[in-house]
N, C-alpha and C positions, 0 to 999 in steps of 0.2 A: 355597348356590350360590356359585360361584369365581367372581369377575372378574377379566378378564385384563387386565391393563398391556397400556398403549397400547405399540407399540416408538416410536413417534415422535409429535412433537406441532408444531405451525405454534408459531415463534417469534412474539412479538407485532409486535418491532420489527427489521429489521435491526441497526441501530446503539445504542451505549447513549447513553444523554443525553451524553456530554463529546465523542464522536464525532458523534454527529448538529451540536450545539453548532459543531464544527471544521470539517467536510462546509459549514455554513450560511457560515460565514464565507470557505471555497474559493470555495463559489459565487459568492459576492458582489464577493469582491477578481481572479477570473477567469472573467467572466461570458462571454468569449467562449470559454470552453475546456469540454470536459464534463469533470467530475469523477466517474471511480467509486470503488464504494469497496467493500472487500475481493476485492480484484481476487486470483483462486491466481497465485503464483508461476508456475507452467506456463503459465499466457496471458499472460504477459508477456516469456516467453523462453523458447526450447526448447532443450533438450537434442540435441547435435550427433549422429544414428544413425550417422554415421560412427564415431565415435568409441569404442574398444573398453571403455571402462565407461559407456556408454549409457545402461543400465537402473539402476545406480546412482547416476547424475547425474539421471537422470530422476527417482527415486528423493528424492533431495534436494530438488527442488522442488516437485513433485507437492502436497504436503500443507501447507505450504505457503502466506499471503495478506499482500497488502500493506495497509495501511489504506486508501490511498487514489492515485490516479492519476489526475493532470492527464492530461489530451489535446486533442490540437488538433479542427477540426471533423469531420475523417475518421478520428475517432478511433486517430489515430498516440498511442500512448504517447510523452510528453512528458520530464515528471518522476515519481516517488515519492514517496509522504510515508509517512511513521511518525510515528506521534502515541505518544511514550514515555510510559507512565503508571508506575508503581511497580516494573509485574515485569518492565522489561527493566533493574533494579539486580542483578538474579540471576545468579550466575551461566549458569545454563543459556538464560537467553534472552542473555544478551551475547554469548554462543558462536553462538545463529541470527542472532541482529543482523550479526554479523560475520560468517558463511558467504553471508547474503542479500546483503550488500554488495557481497564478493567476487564473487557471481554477477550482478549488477547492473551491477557496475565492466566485471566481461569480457565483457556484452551491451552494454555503450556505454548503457547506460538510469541516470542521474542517482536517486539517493536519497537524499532530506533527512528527517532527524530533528528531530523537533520536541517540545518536554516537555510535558506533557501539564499545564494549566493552567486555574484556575479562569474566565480571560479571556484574549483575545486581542485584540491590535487588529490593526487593515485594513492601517497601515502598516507593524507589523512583519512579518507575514506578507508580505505585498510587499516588502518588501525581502530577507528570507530568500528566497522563492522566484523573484522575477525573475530573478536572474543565472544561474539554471539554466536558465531558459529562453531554447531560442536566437532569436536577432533576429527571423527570419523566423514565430518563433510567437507575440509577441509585439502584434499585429494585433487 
């Protein structure tokens, strides 16, 4: 008798241990702001229907995720985080690093990079990411 492979299976954890790690540390140092994390690029900026490469800009984003996204209590996206671990040294992620940017920069939505490390402390992380944040979210 054949058994068939599953086509899908439930992930055990979201996050891997250096991102849950990093995710614990957001919370902590911006307790008044929600943190998500692997937020798709398409919910955090659209693509302009006007615009006559539409579906190839869409296209670009679609697929697609940010590590992680400060927000304020109405869940306005705030800032961006990238947590860089080894494979954005490649070239081919330096190339989406840099398109994500690009498309980030021209929706006005702030992206910080961060290396992905065995620790972190409270105050460096605060210091990296408060200046990105504006006054009024700050609260």
């Amino acid at each position: 008798m054949e058994v068939a492979l599953k086509l899908y299976f439930r992930r055990k954890f979201l996050l891997s241990k250096p991102e849950k790690y990093f995710y614990n540390i957001l919370r902590e140092v911006f307790a008044s702001h929600i943190i998500l994390a692997k937020v798709r690029l398409a919910d955090l900026v659209d693509a302009n229907r006007g615009h006559p490469n539409w579906q190839a800009n869409f296209n670009r984003i679609c697929s697609k995720h940010i590590d992680f996204v400060i927000c304020d209590a109405w869940l306005c996206p705030v800032v961006a985080v990238e947590l860089d671990g080894s494979s954005h040294k490649r070239p081919d992620r330096q190339h989406r690093d840099k398109l994500v940017d690009q498309i980030l920069e021209e929706a006005s939505l702030q992206i910080v990079h961060i290396p992905l490390q065995r620790r972190y402390f409270h105050k460096e992380i605060r210091q990296l990411l408060l200046p990105k944040l504006a006054p009024s979210q700050l609260l």
